[in-house]
C-alpha positions in Angstrom: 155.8 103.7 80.1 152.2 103.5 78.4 154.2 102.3 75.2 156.3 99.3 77.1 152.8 98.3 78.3 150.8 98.8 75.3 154.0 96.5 73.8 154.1 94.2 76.6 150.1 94.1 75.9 150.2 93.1 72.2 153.1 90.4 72.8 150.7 88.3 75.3 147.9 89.0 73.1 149.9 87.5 69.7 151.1 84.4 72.2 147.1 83.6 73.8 146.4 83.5 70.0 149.3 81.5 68.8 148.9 78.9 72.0 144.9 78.6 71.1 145.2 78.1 67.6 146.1 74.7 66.1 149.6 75.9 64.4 152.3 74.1 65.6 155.3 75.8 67.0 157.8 72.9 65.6 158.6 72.1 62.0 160.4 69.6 61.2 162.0 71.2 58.2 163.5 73.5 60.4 165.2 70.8 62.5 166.7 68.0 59.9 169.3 66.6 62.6 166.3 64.8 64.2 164.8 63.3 60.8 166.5 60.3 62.7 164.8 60.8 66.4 166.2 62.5 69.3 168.3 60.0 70.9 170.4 59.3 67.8 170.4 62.9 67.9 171.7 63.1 71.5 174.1 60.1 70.6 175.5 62.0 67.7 176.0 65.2 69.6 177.5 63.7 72.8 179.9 61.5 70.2 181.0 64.6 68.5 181.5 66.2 71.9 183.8 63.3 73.1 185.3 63.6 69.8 186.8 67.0 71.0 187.6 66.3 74.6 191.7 65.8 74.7 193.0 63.6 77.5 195.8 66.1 79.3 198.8 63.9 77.4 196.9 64.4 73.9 196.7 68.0 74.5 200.1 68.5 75.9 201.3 66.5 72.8 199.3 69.0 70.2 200.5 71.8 71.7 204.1 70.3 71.3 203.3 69.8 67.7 202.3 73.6 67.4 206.4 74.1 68.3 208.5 74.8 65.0 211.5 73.7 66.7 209.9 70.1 67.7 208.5 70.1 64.7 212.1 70.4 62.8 213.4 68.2 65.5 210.6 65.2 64.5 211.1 65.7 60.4 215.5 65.8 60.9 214.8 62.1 62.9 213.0 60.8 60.7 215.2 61.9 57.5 218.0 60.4 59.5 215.7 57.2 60.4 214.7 56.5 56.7 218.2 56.9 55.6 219.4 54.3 58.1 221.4 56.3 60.3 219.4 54.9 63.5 220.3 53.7 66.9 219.2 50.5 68.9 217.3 51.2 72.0 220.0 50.3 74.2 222.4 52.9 73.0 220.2 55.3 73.3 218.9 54.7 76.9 222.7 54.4 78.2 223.3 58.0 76.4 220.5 59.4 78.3 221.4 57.9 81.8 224.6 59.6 81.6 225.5 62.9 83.2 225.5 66.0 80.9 229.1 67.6 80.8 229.3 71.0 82.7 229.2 74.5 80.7 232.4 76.0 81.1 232.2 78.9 83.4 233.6 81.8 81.9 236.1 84.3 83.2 
């Protein structure tokens, strides 16, 4: 217990001497990022943070990209696209609205 206090003692001693004296606690070699001032700072950091905030249909679409079968699915359409074997966009929609065929059940 004496030694805490005797530590606790010294640390408040060392910090009444610091806070009297005329060193200064801030360098600014140690903090380049506000060679600028602090509110480009700020406007840096909160860009940078806005930078990494996903809208819930960005992050739902990079975690579909993460999916080796979409991913296979993506390239093989766009083989077939660049190779001309396409469809026009009414086609397509009128192949969607139909009703999938039934599994066969098995017996």
């Amino acid at each position: 217990m004496k030694a805490k206090n005797a530590r606790e003692a010294a640390r408040r001693e060392k910090l009444l001497r610091f806070l009297e004296s005329d060193t200064s606690a801030w360098r600014d070699v140690d903090h380049p990022e506000l060679g600028r001032g602090a509110a480009a700072c700020v406007r840096a950091l909160r860009q940078e943070s806005e930078k990494k905030v996903l809208s819930v249909d960005e992050l739902e679409d990079d975690l579909e990209m993460q999916e080796p079968e979409l991913k296979a699915q993506i390239r093989s359409s766009s083989e077939d696209y660049r190779r001309g074997q396409k469809r026009d966009a009414r086609t397509f929609l009128s192949e969607l609205r139909r009703k999938p065929a039934r599994p066969k059940r098995r017996k």
